[in-house]
C-alpha positions as CSV (number, residue, x, y, z in Angstrom):
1,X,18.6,20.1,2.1
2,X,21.9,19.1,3.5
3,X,23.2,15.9,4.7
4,X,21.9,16.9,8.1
5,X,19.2,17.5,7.2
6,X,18.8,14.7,4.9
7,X,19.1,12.1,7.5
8,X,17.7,13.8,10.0
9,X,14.6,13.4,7.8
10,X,14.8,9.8,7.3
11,X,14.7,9.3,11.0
12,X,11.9,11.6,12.0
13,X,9.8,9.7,9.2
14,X,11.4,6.6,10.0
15,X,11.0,6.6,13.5
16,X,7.2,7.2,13.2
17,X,6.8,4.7,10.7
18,X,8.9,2.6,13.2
19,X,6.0,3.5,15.8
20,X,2.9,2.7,13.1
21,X,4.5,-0.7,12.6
22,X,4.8,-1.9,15.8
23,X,1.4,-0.1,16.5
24,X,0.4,-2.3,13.6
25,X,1.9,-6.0,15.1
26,X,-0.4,-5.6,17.5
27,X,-3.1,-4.5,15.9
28,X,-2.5,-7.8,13.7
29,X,-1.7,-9.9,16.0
30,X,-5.1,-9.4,17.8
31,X,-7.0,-9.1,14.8
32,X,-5.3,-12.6,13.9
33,X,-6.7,-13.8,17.4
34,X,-10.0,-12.4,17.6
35,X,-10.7,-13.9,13.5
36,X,-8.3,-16.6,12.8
37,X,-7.8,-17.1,9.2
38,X,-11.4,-18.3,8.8
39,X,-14.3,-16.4,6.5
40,X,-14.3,-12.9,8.3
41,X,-10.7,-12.8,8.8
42,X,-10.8,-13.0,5.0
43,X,-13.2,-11.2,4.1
44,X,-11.8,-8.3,6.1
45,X,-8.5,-8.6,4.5
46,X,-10.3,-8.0,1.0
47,X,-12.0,-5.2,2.0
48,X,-9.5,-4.0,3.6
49,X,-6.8,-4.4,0.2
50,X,-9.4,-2.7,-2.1
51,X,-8.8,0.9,-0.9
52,X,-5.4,0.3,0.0
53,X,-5.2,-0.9,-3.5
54,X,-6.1,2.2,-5.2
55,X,-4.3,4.4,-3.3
56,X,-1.4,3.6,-4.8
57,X,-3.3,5.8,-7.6
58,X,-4.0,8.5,-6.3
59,X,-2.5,8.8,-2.5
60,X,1.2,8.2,-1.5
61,X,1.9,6.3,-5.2
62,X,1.5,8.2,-8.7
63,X,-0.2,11.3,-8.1
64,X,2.4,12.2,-5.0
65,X,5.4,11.3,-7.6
66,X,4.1,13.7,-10.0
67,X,2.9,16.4,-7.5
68,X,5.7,16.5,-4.8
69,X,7.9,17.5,-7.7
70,X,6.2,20.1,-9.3
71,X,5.1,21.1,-5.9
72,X,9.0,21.4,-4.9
73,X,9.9,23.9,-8.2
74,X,7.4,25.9,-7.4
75,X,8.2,26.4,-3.7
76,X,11.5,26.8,-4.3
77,X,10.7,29.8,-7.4
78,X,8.8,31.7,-4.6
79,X,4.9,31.9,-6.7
80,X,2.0,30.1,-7.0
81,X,3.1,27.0,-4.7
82,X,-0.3,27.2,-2.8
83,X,-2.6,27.9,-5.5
84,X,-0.8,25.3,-7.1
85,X,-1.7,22.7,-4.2
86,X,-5.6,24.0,-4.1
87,X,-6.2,23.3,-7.6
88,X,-4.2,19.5,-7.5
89,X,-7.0,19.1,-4.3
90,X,-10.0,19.5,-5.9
91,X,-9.0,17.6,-8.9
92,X,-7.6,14.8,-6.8
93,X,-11.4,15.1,-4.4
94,X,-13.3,15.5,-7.6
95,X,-11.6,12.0,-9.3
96,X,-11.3,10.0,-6.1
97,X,-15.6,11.0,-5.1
98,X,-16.5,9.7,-8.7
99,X,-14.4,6.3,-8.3
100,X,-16.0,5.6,-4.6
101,X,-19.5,6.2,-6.1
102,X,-18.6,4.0,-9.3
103,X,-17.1,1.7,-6.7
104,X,-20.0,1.1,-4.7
105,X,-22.3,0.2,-7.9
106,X,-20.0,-2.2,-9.0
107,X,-18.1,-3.8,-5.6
108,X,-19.2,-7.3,-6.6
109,X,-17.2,-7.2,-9.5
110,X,-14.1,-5.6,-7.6
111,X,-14.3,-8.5,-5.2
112,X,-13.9,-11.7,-7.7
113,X,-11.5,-9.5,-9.1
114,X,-9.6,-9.4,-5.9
115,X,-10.4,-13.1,-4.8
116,X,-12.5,-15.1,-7.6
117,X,-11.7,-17.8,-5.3
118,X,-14.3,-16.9,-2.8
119,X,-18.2,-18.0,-2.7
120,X,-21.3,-18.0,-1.0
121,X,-21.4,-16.5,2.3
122,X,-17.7,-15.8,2.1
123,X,-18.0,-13.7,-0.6
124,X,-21.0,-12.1,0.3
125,X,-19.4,-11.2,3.3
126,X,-16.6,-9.3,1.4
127,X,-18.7,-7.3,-0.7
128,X,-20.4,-5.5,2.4
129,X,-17.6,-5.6,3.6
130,X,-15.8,-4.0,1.1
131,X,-19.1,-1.3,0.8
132,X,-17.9,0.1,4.0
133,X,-14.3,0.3,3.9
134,X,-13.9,1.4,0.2
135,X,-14.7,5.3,1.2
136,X,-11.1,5.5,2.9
137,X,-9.9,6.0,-0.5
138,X,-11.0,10.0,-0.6
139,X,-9.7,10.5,2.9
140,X,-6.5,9.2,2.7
141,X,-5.8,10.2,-0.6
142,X,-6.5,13.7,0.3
143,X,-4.5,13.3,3.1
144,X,-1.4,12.1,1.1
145,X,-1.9,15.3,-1.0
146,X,-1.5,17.6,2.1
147,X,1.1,15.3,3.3
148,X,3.2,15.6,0.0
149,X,2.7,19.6,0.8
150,X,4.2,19.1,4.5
151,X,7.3,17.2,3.1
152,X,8.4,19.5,0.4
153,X,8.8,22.0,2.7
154,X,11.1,20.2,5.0
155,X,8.2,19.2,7.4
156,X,7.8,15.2,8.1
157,X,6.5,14.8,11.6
158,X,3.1,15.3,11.0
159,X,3.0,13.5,7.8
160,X,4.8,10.8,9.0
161,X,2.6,10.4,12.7
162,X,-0.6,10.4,10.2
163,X,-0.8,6.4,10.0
164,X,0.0,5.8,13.5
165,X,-3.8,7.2,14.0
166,X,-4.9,4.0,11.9
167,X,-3.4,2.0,14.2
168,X,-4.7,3.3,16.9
169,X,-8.7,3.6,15.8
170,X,-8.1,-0.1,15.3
171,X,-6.7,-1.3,18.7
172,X,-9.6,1.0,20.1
173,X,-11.8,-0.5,18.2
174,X,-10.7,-4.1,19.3
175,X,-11.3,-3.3,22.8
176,X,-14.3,-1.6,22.4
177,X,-16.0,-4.2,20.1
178,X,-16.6,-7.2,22.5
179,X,-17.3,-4.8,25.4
180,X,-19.9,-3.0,23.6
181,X,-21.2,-6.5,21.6
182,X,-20.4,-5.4,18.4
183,X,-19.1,-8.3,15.8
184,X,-15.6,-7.8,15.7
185,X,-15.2,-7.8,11.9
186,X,-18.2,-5.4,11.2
187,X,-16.6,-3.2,14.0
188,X,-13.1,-3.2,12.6
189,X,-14.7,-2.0,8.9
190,X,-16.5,1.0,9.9
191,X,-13.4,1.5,11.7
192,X,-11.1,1.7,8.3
193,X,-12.8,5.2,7.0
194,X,-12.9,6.6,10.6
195,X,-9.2,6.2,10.7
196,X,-9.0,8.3,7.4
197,X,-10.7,11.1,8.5
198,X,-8.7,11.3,11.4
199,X,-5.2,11.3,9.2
200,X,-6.8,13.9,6.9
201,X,-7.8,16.3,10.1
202,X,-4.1,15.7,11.3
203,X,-2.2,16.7,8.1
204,X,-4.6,19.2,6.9
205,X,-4.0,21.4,10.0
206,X,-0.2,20.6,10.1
207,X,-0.4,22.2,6.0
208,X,-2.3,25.0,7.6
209,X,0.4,25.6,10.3
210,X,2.9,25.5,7.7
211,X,1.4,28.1,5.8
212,X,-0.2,26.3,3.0
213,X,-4.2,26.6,3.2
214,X,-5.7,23.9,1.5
215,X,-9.1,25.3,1.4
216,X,-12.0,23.8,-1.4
217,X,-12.4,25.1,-4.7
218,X,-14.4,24.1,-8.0
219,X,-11.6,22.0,-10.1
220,X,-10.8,23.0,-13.2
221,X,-8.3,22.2,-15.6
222,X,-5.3,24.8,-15.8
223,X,-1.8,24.5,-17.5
224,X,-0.7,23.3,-14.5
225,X,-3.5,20.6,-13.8
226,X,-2.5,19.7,-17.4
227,X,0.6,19.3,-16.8
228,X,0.2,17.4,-13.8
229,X,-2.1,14.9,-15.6
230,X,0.4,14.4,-18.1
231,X,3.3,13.7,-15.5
232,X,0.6,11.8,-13.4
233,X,-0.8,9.3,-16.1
234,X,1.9,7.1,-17.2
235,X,3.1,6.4,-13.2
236,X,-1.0,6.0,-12.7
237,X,-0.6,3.2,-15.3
238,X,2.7,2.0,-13.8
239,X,0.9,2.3,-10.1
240,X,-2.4,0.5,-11.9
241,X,1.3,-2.4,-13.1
242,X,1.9,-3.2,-9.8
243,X,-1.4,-3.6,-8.6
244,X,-2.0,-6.0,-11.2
245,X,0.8,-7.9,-9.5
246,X,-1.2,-7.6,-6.3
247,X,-3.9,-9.2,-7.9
248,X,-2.8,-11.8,-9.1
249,X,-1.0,-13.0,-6.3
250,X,-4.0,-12.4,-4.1
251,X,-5.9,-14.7,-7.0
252,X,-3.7,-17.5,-6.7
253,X,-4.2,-17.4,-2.8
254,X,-7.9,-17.4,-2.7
255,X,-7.6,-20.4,-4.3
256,X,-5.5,-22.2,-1.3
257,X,-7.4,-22.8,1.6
258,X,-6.5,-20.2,3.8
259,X,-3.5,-18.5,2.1
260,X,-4.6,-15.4,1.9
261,X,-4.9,-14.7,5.8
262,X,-0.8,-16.3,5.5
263,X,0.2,-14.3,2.7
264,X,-1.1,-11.4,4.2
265,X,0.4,-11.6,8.0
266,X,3.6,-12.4,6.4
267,X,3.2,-9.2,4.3
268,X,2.5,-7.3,7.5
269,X,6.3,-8.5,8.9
270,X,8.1,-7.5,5.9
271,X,6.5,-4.1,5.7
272,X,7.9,-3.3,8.9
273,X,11.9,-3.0,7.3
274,X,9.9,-2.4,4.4
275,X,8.1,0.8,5.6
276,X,10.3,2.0,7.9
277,X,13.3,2.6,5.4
278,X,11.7,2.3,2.0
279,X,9.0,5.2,3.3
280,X,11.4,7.1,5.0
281,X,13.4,7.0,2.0
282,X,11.0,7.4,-0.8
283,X,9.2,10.4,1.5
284,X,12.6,12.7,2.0
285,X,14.6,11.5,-0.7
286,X,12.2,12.8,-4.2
287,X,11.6,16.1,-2.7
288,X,15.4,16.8,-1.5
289,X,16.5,15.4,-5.5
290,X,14.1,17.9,-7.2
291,X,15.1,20.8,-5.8
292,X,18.9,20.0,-6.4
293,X,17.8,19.5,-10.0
294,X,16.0,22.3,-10.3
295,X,19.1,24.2,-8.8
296,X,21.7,22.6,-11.3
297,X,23.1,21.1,-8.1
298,X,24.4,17.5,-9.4
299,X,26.7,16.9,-7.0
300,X,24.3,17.4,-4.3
301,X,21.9,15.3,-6.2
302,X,24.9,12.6,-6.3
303,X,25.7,12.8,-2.8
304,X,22.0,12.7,-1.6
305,X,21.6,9.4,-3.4
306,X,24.8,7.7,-2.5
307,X,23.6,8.4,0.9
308,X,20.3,6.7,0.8
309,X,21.3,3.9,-0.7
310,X,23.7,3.6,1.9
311,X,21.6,3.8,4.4
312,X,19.0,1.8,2.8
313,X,21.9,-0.9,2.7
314,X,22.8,-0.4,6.3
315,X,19.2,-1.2,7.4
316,X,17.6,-3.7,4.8
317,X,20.5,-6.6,4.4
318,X,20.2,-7.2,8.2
319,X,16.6,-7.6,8.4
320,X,16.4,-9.4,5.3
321,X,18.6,-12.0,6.6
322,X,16.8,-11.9,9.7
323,X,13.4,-12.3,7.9
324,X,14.6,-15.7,6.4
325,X,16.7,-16.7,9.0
326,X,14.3,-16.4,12.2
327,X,11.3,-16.8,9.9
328,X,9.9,-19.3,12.2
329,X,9.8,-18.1,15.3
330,X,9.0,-14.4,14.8
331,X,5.9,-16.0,13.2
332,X,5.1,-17.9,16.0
333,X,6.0,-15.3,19.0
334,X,3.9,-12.4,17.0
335,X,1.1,-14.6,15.5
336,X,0.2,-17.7,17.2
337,X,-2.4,-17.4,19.6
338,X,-6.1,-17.7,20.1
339,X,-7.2,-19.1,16.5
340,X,-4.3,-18.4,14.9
341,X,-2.5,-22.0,15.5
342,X,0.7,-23.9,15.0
343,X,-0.3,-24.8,11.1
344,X,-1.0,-21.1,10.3
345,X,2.5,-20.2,12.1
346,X,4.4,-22.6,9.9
347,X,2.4,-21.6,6.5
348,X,3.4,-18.2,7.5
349,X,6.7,-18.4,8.1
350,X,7.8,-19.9,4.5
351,X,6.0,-16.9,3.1
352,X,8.2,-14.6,5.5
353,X,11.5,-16.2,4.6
354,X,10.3,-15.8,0.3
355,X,9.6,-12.2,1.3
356,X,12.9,-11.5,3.1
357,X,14.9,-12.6,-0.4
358,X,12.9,-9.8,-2.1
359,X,13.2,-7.3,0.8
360,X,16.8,-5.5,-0.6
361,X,14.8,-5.2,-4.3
362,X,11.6,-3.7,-2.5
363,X,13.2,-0.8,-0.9
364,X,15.7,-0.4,-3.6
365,X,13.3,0.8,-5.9
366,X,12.3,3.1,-3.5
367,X,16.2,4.8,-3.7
368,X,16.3,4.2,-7.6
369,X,12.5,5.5,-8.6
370,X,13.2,9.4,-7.5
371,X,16.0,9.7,-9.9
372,X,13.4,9.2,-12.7
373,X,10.3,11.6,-11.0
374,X,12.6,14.2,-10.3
375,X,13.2,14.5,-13.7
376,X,9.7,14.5,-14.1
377,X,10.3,11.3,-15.9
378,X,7.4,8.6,-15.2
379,X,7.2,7.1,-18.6
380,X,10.6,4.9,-18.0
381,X,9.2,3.0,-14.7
382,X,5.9,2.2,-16.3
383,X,8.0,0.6,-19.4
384,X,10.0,-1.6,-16.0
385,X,6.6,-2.2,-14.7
386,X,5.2,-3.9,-17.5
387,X,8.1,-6.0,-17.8
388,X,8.0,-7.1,-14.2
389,X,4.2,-7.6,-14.2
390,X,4.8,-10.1,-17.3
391,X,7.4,-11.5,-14.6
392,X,5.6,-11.5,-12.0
393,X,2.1,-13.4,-14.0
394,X,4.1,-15.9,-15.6
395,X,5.9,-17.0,-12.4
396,X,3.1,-16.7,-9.9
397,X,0.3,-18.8,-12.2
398,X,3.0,-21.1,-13.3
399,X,4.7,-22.1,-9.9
400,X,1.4,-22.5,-8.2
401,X,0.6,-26.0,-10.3
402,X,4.2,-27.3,-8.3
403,X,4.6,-25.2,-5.5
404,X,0.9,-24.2,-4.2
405,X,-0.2,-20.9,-2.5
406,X,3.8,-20.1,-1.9
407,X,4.3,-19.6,-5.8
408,X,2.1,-15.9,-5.1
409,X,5.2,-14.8,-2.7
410,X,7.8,-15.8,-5.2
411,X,6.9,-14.3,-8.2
412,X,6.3,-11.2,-6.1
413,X,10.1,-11.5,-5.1
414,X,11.7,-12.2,-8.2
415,X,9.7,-9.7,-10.0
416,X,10.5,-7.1,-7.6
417,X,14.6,-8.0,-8.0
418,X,13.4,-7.3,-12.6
419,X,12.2,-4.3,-11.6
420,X,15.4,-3.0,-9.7
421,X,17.9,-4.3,-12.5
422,X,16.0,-2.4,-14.9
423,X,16.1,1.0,-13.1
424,X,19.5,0.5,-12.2
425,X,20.3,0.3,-16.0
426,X,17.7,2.7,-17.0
427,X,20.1,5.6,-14.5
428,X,23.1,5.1,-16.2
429,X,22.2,7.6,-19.2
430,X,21.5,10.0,-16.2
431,X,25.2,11.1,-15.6
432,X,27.2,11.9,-12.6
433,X,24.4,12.2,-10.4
434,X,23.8,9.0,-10.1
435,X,27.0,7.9,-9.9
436,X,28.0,5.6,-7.5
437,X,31.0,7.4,-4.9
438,X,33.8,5.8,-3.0
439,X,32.2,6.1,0.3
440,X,29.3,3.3,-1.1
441,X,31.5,1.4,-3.1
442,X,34.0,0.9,0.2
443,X,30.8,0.5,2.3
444,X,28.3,-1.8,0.7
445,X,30.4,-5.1,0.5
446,X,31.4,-4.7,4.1
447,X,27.6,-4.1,5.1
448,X,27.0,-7.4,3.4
449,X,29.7,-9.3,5.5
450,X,28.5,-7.8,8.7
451,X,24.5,-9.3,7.3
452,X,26.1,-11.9,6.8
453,X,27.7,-12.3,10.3
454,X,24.9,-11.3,12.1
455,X,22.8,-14.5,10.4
456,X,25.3,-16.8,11.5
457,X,24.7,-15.6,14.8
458,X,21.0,-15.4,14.8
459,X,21.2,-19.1,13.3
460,X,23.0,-20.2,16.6
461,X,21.5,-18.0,18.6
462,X,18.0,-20.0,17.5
463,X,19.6,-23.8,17.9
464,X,20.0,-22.1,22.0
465,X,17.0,-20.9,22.5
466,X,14.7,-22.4,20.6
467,X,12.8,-24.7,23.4
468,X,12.2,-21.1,25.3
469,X,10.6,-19.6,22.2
470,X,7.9,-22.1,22.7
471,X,7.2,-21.8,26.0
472,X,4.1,-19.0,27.0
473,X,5.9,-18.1,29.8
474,X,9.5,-17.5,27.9
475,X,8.4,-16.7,24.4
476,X,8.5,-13.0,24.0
477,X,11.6,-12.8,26.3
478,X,13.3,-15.6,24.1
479,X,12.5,-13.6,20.9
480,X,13.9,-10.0,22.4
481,X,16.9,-12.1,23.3
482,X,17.0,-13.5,19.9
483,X,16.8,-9.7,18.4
484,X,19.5,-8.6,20.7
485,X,22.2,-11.2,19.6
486,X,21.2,-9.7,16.1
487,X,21.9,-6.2,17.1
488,X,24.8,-6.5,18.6
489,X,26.5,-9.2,16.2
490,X,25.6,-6.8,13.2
491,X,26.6,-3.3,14.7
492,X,29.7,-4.9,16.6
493,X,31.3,-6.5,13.7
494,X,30.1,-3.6,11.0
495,X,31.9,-1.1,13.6
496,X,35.2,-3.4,13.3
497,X,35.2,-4.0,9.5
498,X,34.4,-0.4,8.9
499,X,30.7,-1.0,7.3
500,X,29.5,2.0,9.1
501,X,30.3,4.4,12.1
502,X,28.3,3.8,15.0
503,X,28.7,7.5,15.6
504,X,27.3,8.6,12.7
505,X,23.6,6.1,13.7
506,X,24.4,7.9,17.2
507,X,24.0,11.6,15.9
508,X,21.5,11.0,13.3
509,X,19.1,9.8,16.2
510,X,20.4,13.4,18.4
511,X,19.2,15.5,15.2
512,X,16.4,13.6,14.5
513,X,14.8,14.2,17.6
């Protein structure tokens, strides 16, 4: 893939995962309305995590870092790419059925492992709740599959436009609900494996268009399934690390009154930087590195990485420093509304500002992991992951005793900052490839400056308007104000301390379209 192409690729997926996110806000932002924080709002959040938790398994996590690879060396050799891809399918179907079945047996125990912190109706609640949604785990692992398919051959709209469809069965379903007297949170549940069947239709026939028929067959275990289990396993265990940190953090919530509904709205506004350049990155970036590798190509392979991380940089300082400096009101102009009040807003908001110190570490792991999977080298991240879920335990159990529900955010930030200063040494045995090239090393402190800048500005900018931001009439205007003195303080003085080109954001867009 060349530079063109490379970035062309992180805006295509960017830009729809740009679209799912805002999709998304308003998605939560009504959900957060309609429930509040109270029992159902909860209840739906669990049910909700439990999928999405295991998905990291065996959709978009470790089973895509070990098959997009192999996948790759394949298509690039010319034989057996599609074979290949029906096999990995009815394993993946096969292993995924069997843990929804097992799942349903034992979904009581699931839930207090999620949220021992919940009781009576609450958690009774949860576990039906849970019943329902949990099936979403074959559908959209399946659909990560044929999405991993689409992206090593260079095609990521489809791919990429795939979780918009959630959004979008859940806003229908919001309207829908109260119009057609449905309980809102029931309504919203059955909603969660709808939306996966409609992802796995979409990329399914995008695979089929590209050529790649991923039609059912009996699994059985081949070399190559073999293989793939043994590449697969140790990132499954360092997939099954992090969700540990999940849990435990989601633990020391249930325990807080209403934290988890605060912990988890302020996860939803850091996953919007978050997902749009860590997804973006991780989707285009582990292809594009295996076939270099598998080419000898380490220059390319050198160049492709300096270039993410740049543009990782160029993107994720600025909204970090937004995230913590405008914590407040984003919070309040997105969230607050209906039963979602002023208590809730400021909860949220320290949550947002912990999260925006991690931001940088969260989507560097997303540039640094692909230099290990390409190599076909999961072992070394599950050895980081451990370290970081020690990290992340330790902090998150210990700070809660002085520091409350906020101590579940913190560790999750500091652990995720272990995790990057472990890869980052891990890559230095890796050679030239990963070296780091003039055109970062000039770049990155000036990208800083200009973060910094812009959160000066954005810090003034707030003193100004503040008042407005709390008026119903003003707020949203206020807030796109606020955003725009961002924008423009951050691309105007990056363009005059030579951070980045504006042309080169300018033609990226062009050829991403």
């Amino acid at each position: 893939m060349t530079p063109i192409r490379l970035v062309r690729g992180f805006f295509t997926v960017g830009g729809w995962t740009m679209a799912s996110r805002i999709l998304g806000f308003v998605r939560d932002a009504w959900i957060a309305a309609v429930l509040g924080t109270g029992p159902a709002a909860q209840a739906f959040i669990v049910a909700f995590s439990l999928p999405n938790m295991f998905r990291r398994f065996f959709a978009e996590g470790a089973f895509n870092t070990a098959f997009v690879p192999m996948f790759s060396k394949k298509l690039e050799g010319g034989a057996g790419a599609e074979d290949f891809a029906r096999e990995a399918l009815a394993g993946l179907a096969s292993v995924v059925l069997a843990l929804t079945l097992i799942a349903q047996l034992f979904m009581p125990g699931l839930v207090y492992a999620m949220a021992s912190g919940f009781s009576g109706e609450k958690f009774d609640l949860t576990v039906t709740f849970a019943r329902i949604a949990f099936p979403y785990i074959l559908f959209i692992s399946l659909a990560a599959l044929a999405s991993g398919v689409l992206n090593a051959t260079g095609r990521f709209a489809a791919a990429a436009a795939a979780p918009v469809l959630l959004n979008v069965v859940f806003l229908a379903t919001l309207w829908a609900a109260p119009r057609l007297g449905l309980d809102p949170g029931l309504a919203l549940t059955w909603a969660v494996p709808v939306a996966g069947i409609a992802q796995f239709a979409l990329v399914w026939e995008a695979a089929r268009r590209a050529g790649v028929r991923l039609v059912p067959r009996p699994p059985r275990l081949s070399p190559d399934m073999k293989r793939l289990a043994m590449v697969a396993a140790p990132a499954m265990l360092a997939g099954g690390v992090v969700q540990i940190n999940l849990l435990v953090g989601r633990q020391v919530s249930s325990y807080f009154d209403e934290a988890v509904a605060w912990l988890y709205n302020a996860d939803r506004l850091y996953q919007l930087p978050l997902g749009v350049v860590a997804i973006a990155i991780g989707v285009v970036l582990l292809p594009d590195l295996s076939r270099r590798l598998q080419n000898g190509d380490a220059a390319g392979a050198r160049h492709s990485f300096n270039r993410a991380t740049e543009f990782c940089l160029a993107l994720t300082l600025p909204a970090a420093v937004a995230l913590m400096v405008i914590a407040e009101p984003l919070t309040s102009v997105l969230f607050e509304r209906g039963r979602f009040g002023p208590e809730d807003t400021a909860a949220t908001a320290v949550a947002v500002a912990v999260y925006g110190v991690g931001l940088p570490a969260f989507v560097l792991q997303k540039v640094l992991q692909p230099l290990f999977f390409a190599r076909e080298d999961t072992r070394s991240p599950f050895r980081y992951a451990l370290v970081a879920m020690v990290v992340n335990a330790v902090l998150a159990v210990g700070l809660a005793f002085w520091v409350g529900y906020i101590a579940a955010a913190l560790a999750t930030t500091l652990a995720a900052w272990v995790m990057v200063v472990q890869l980052w040494l891990g890559s230095r045995a890796m050679g030239d490839s990963v070296m780091l090239d003039e055109g970062l090393r000039k770049r990155a402190p000036r990208i800083a400056i200009a973060s910094a800048v812009m959160g000066l500005c954005l810090w003034l900018g707030n003193l100004y308007l503040g008042p407005a931001l709390h008026l119903a009439s003003w707020r949203y205007l206020a807030l796109a104000g606020l955003i725009g003195i961002g924008i423009v303080s951050y691309f105007g003085s990056g363009a005059v301390i030579g951070a980045f080109r504006l042309s080169d954001f300018k033609s990226a867009v062009r050829r991403g379209r």
